[in-house]
C-alpha positions as CSV (number, residue, x, y, z in Angstrom):
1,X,-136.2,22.1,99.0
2,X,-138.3,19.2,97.6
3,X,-141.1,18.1,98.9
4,X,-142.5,14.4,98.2
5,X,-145.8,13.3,100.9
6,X,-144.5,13.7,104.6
7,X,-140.9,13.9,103.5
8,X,-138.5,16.8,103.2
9,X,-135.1,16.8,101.5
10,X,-132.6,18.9,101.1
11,X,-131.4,20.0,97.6
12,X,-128.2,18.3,96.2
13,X,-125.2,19.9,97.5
14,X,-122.9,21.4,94.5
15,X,-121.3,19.3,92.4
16,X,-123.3,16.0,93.5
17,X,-126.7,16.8,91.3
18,X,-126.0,13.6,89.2
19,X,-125.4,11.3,92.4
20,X,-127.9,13.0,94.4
21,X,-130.3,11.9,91.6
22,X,-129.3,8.8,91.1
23,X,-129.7,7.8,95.4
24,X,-133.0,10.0,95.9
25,X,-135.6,8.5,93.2
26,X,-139.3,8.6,93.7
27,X,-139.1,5.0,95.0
28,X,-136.1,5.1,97.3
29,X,-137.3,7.9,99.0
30,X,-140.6,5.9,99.6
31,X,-138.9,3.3,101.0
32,X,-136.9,5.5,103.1
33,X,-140.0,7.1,104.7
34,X,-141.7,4.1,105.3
35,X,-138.4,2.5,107.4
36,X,-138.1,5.7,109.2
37,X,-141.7,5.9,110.2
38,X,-142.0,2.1,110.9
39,X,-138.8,2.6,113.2
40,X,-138.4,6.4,114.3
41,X,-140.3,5.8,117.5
42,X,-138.5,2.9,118.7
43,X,-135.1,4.9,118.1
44,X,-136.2,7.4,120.6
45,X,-137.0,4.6,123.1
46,X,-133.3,3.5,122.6
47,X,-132.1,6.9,123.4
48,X,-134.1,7.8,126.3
49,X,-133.4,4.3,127.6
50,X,-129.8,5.0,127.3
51,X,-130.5,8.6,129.1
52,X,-132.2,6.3,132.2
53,X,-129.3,3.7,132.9
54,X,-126.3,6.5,133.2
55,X,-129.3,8.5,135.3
56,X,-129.3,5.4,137.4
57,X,-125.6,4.5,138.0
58,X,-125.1,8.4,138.9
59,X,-128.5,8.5,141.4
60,X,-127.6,5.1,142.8
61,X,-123.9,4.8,142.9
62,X,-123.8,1.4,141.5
63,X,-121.3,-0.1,139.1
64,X,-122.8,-2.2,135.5
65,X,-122.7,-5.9,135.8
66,X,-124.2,-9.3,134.8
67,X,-128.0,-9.0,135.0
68,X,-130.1,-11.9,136.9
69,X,-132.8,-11.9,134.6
70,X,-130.7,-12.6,131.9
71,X,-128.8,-15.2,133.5
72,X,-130.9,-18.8,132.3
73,X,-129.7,-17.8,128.4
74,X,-126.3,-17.0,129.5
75,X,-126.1,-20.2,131.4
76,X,-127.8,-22.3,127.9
77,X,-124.8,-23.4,126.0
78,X,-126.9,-25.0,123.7
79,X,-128.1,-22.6,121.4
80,X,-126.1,-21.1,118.6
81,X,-126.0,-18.1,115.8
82,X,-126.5,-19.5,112.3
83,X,-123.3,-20.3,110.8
84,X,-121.1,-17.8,109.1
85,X,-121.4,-17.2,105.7
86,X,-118.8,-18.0,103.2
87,X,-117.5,-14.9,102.3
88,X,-116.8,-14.2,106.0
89,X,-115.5,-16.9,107.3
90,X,-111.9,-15.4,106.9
91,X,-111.6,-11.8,108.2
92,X,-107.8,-11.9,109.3
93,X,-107.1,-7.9,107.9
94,X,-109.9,-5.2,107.6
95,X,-109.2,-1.7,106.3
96,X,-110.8,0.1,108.9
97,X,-111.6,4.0,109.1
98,X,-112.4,3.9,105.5
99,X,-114.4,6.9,104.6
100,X,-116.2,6.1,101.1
101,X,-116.1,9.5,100.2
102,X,-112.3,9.8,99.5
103,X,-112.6,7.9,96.7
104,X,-109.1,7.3,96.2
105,X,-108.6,5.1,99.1
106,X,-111.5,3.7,98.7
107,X,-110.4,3.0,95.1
108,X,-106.8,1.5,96.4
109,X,-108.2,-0.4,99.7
110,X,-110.8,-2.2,96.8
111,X,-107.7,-3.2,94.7
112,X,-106.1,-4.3,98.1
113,X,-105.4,-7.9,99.1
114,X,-107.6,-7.6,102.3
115,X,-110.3,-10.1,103.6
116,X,-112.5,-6.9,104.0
117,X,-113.0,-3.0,104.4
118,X,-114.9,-1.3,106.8
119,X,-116.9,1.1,104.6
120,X,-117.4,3.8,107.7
121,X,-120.2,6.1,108.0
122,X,-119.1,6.9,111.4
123,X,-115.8,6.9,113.4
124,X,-113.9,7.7,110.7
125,X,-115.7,9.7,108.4
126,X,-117.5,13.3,108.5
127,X,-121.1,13.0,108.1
128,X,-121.5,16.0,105.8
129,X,-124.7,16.1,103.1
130,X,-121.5,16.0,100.7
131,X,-119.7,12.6,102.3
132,X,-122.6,10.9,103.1
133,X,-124.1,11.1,99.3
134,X,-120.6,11.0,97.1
135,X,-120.0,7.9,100.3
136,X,-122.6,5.8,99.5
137,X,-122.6,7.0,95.8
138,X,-119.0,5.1,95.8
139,X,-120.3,2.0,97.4
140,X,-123.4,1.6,95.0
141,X,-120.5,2.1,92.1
142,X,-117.9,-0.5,93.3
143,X,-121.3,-3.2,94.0
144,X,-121.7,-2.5,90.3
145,X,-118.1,-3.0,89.1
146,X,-118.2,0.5,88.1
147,X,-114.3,1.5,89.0
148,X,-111.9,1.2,86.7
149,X,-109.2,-1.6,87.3
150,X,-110.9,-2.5,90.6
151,X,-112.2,-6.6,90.8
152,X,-115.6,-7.6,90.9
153,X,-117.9,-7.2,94.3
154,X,-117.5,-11.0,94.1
155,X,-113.7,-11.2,94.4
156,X,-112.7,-7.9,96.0
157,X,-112.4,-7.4,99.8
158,X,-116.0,-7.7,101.2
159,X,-117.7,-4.4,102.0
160,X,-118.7,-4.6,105.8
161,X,-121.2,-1.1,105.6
162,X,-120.7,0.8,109.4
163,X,-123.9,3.0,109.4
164,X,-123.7,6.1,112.1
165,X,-124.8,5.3,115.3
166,X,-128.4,5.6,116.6
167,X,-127.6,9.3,118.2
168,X,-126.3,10.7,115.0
169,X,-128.9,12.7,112.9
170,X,-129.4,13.4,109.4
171,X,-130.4,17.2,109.1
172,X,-130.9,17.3,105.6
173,X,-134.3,14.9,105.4
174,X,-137.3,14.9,107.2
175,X,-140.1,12.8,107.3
176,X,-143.4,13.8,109.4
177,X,-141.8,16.9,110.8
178,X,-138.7,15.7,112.3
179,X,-135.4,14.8,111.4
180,X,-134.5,11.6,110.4
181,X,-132.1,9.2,112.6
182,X,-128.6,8.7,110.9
183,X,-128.3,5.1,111.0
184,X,-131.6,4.8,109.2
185,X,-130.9,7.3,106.5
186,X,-127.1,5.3,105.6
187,X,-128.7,2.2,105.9
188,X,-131.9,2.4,104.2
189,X,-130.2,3.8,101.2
190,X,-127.4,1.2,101.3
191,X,-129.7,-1.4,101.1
192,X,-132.4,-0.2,98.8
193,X,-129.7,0.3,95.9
194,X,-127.3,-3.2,96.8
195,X,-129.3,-5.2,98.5
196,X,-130.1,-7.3,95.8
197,X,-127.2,-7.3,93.7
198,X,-124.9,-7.8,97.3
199,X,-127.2,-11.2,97.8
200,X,-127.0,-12.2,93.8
201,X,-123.1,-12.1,94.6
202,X,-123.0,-13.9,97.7
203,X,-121.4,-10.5,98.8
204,X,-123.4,-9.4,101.6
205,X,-125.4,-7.5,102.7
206,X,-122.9,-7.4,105.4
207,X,-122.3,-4.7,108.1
208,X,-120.3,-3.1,110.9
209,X,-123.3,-1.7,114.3
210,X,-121.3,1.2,116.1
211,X,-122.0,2.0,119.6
212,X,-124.4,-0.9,120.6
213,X,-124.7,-0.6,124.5
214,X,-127.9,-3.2,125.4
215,X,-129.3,-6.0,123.7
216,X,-132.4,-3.9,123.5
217,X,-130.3,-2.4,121.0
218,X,-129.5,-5.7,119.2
219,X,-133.2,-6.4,119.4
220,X,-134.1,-3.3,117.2
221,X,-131.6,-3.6,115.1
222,X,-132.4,-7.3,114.0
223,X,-136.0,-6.2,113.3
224,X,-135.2,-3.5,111.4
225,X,-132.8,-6.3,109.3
226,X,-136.3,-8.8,108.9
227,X,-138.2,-5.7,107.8
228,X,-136.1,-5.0,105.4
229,X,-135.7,-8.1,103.9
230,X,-139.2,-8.9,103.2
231,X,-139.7,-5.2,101.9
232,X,-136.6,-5.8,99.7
233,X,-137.8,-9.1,98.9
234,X,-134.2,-10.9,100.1
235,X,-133.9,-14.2,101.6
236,X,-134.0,-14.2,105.1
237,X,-131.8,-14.2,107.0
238,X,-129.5,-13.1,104.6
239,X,-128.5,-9.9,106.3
240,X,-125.7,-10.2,108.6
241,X,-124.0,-7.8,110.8
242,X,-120.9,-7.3,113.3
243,X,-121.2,-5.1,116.9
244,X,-118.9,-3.6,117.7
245,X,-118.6,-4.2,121.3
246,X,-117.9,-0.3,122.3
247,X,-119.5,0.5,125.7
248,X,-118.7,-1.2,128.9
249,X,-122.4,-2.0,129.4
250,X,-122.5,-3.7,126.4
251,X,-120.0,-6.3,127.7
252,X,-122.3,-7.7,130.1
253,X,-124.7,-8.2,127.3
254,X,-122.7,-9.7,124.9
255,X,-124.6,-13.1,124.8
256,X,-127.9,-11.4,124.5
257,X,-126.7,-9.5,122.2
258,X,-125.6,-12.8,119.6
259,X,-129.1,-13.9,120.7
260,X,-131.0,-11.2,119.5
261,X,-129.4,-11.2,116.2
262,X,-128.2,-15.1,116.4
263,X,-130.2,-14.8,112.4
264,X,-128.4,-12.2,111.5
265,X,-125.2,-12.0,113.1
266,X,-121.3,-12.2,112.0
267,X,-119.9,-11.6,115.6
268,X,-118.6,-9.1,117.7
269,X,-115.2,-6.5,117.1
270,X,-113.6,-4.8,120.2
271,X,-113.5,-1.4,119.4
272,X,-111.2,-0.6,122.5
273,X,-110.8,3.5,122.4
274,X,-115.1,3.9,122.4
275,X,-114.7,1.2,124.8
276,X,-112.3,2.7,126.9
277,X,-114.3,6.6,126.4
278,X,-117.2,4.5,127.4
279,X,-116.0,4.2,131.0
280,X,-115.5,8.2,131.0
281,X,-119.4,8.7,129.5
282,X,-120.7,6.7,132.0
283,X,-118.4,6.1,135.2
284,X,-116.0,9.3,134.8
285,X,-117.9,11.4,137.5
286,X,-116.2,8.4,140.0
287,X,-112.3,9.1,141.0
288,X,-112.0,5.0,141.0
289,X,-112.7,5.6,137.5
290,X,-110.3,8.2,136.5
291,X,-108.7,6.5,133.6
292,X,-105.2,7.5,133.1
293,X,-103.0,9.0,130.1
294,X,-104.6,7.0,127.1
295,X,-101.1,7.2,124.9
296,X,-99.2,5.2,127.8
297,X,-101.6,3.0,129.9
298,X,-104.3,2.4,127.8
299,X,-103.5,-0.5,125.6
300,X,-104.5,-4.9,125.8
301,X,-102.3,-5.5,128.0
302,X,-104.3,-4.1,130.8
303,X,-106.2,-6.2,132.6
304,X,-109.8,-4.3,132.2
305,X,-108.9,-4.8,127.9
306,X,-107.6,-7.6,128.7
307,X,-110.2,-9.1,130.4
308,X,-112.7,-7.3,127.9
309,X,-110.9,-9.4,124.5
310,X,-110.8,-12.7,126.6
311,X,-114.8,-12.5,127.2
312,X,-115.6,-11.3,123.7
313,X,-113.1,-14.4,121.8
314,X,-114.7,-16.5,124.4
315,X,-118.8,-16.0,124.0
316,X,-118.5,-15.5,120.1
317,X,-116.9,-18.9,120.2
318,X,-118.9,-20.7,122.3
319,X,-121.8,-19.5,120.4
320,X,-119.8,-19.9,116.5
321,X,-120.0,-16.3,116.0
322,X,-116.1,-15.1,115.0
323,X,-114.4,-12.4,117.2
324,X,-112.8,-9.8,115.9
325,X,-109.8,-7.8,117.3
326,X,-109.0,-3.5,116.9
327,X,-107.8,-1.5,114.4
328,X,-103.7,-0.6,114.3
329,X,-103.4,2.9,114.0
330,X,-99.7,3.4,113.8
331,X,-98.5,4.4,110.1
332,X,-94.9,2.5,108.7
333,X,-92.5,5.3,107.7
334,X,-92.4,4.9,103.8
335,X,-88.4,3.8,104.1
336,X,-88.5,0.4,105.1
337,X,-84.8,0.0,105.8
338,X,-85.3,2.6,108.7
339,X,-85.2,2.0,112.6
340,X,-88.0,3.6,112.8
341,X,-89.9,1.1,110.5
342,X,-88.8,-1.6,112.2
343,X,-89.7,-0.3,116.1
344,X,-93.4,0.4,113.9
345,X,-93.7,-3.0,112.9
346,X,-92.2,-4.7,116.0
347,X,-94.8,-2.6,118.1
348,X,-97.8,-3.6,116.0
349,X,-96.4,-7.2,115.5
350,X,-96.4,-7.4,119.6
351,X,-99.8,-6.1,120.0
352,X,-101.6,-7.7,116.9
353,X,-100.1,-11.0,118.4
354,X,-101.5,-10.4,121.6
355,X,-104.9,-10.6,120.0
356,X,-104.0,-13.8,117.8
357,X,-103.0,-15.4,121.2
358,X,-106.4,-14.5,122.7
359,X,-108.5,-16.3,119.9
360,X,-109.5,-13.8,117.4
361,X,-110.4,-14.4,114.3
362,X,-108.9,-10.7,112.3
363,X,-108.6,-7.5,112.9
364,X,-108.0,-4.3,111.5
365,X,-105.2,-1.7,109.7
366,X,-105.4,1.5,108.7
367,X,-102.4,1.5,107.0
368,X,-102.6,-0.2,103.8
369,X,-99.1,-1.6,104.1
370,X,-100.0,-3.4,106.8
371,X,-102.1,-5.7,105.4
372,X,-99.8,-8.6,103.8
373,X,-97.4,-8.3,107.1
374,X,-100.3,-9.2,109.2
375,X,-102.0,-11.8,107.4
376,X,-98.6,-13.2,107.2
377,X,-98.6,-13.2,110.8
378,X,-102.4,-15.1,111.0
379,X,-101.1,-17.5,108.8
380,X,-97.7,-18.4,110.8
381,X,-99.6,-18.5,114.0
382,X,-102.9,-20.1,113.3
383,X,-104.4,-22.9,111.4
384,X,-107.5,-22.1,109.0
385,X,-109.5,-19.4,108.1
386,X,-110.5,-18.3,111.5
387,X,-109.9,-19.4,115.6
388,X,-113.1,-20.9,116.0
389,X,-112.2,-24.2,117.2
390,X,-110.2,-22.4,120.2
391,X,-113.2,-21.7,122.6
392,X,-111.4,-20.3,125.3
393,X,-112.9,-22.5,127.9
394,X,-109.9,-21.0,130.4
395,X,-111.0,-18.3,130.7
396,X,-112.9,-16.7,133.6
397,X,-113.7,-13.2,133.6
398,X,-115.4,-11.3,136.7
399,X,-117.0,-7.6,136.7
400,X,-114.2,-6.6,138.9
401,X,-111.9,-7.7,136.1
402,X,-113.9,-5.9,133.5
403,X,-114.1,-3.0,135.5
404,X,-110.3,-2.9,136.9
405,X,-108.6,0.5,136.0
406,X,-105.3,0.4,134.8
407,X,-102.9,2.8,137.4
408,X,-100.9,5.1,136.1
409,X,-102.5,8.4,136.7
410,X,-102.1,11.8,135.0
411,X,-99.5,13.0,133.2
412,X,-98.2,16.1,131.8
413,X,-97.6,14.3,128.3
414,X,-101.0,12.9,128.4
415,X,-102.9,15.8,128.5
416,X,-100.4,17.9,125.9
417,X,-101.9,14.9,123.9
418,X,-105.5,14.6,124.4
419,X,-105.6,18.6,123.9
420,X,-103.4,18.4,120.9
421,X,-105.9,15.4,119.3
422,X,-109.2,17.6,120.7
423,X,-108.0,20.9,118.4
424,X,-106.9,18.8,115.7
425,X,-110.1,16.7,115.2
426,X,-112.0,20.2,115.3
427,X,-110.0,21.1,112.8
428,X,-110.6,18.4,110.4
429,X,-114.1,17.6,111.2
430,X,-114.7,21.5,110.1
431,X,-113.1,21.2,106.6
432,X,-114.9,17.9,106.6
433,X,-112.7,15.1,107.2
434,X,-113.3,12.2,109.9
435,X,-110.0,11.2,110.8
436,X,-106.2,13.0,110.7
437,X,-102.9,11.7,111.4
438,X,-100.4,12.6,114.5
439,X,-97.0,11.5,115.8
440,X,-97.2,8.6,113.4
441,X,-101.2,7.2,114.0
442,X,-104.6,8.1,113.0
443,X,-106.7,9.6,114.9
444,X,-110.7,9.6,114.5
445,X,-113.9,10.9,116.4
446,X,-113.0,7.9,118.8
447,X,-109.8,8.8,119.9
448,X,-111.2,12.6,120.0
449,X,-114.0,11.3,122.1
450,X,-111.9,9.8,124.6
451,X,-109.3,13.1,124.6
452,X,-112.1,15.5,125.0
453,X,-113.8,13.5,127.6
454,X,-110.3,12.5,129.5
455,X,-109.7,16.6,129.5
456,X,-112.4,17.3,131.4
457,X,-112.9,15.2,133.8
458,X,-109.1,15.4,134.7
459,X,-110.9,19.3,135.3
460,X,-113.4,18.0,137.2
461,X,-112.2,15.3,139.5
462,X,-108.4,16.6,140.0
């Protein structure tokens, strides 16, 4: 154990002596006490705030919505987010689920022709001492051209960073007694060794916010950016980030939530199985809200995702933030001249242009092989680098719409499949992985989440 003022860490894990090093000097550490003591505080504000509003809508019986005192900057369409950087402004295909710690995807996604890759600390990745040290390891080696055969951070697909989310902890570092907050501990260290060189390339510092649910949220999160900037010494302002719109409280926030970070912002991404877990975590006690076998009736074409994409394409646009759509999560069978392949492709083809149709501006693949299909697809259907023009002034969504669920009901398959997905995750997240494949799709913590939390309330409310 070493032992530097107030703060504690943990010993490099084997193997990772040279990379453990190289992240934890003297003045990295420093930095990283000083963000987690300037911030720690205000974390645990977030999550006992979050505790209070599920406490509420259980003791009172009421439903989320749009809030009144809110409702002047909703109604202002004349402010805006600054304008999107370069490097952003085309986001058709993301790699997301992207663990930096397998380096060899990491490796082939950087070599890839995508716009970006989401370079995730979270859904899709196992927050071991191990991943999270060889992960960011990775990341400070590709900012420095430091893979072989891979391009430049200038020219290769743009690194969006997806820190864990603010109730994930770090147990291996300490500072003033307590373990540290996740987020901080990915973050700080991402930015203290690439900050710099990220601005110098016109590269970022760019990133992915997982499991946002207020604008209060937002609001620590952008001071936590202007900190860091001035302690970094980067321009300001030069810091920008995407939300990923997650929780179903969230989506009556989504204006407040640009304007809290309108400095700092790149948009918002539908993240639609945390969203659709979200109504579980906070409504699932409710039989109205019993959501029904994920693997048939959960999917855009429902009105409540529907409704959810529509709203999110339609306030980043009005406000010139860009929208971002989900991740594909089927896998193409390696013989294209297969039926198989081509019912893959047509499904994803359908859905992806559902979401094109809607006004987004990308969206993301797992599946490498994906990537040059679907961009195809942007370009045949849309005109630039990105929808924002199309402002979606149509469209008029209501918290009954938000908050419609799909019918359906419980099925035999569905829960085969959400306990299937539940044992399986266990599985990998114990021999350290974040994600797995099954019946031809990844699956990650998010699509565990909303298994394990279908499973029991199905116990509980049937």
């Amino acid at each position: 154990m070493t032992t530097l003022a107030a703060v504690e860490l943990e010993n490099a894990p084997q193997g990772l002596q040279h990379e453990h090093e190289t992240l934890f000097t003297a003045e990295s550490v420093c930095f990283l006490a000083e963000l987690i003591s300037t911030f720690d505080k205000q974390v645990d504000e977030i999550l006992r705030h979050r505790v209070a509003r599920k406490m509420e809508l259980e003791q009172t019986g009421g439903l989320p919505g749009f809030s009144s005192l809110t409702s002047r900057l909703r109604e202002d369409r004349t402010w805006r987010v600054l304008p999107v950087p370069e490097r952003l402004q085309n986001r058709h295909v993301d790699i997301g689920d992207l663990a930096p710690s397998d380096t060899e995807r990491f490796i082939q996604a950087l070599r890839s022709k995508a716009q970006g890759i989401q370079v995730d600390f979270d859904d899709g990745n196992c927050p071991t001492y191990s991943n999270q040290i060889k992960g960011i390891f990775n990341v400070c080696k590709a900012v420095r051209n430091q893979f072989q055969g891979v391009p430049p951070i200038s020219k290769a697909p743009v690194l969006m960073l997806r820190p864990r989310a603010w109730n994930m902890v770090e147990h291996n570092m300490m500072v003033n007694g307590k373990e540290v907050p996740g987020p901080l501990f990915d973050f700080g260290l991402l930015m203290y060794h690439n900050g710099k060189l990220l601005v110098e390339n016109k590269s970022g510092p760019f990133f992915y916010l997982s499991k946002v649910e207020s604008y209060l949220e937002a609001r620590l999160w952008n001071n936590i950016f202007i900190w860091t900037e001035q302690k970094l010494g980067l321009p300001a302002c030069s810091i920008k980030a995407t939300v990923l719109i997650e929780s179903i409280l969230a989506t009556f926030e989504m204006d407040e939530i640009l304007f809290e970070l309108r400095d700092h912002t790149a948009g918002l991404n539908c993240g639609i199985w945390d969203y659709s877990a979200s109504f579980v975590n906070k409504l699932g006690d409710r039989s109205a809200f019993l959501l029904p076998d994920r693997s048939k009736y959960v999917n855009m074409e429902k009105l409540f995702l529907q409704s959810y994409m529509d709203l999110l394409v339609q306030t980043c646009h009005r406000r010139g933030a860009l929208a971002t759509g989900g991740m594909a999560a089927l896998l193409l069978p390696n013989d294209t001249q297969s039926a198989h392949y081509h019912s893959v492709m047509a499904t994803v083809t359908r859905l992806k242009m559902l979401e094109i149709n809607a006004g987004v501006d990308g969206f993301m693949v797992y599946d490498l092989k994906l990537i040059e299909p679907l961009q195809k697809l942007f370009q045949k259907h849309t005109l630039g680098p990105n929808q924002l023009h199309i402002l979606r002034e149509d469209v008029v969504v209501t918290p009954e719409d938000l908050l419609a669920m799909p019918s359906g009901g419980v099925t035999l398959h569905g829960l085969r499949y959400n306990i299937a997905v539940g044992i399986l995750f266990i599985e990998a997240w114990l021999t350290g992985r974040g994600h797995f494949f099954y019946r031809g799709q990844v699956e990650d913590s998010a699509t565990a989440e909303i298994s394990r939390s279908q499973v029991c309330k199905y116990n509980y409310l049937i």
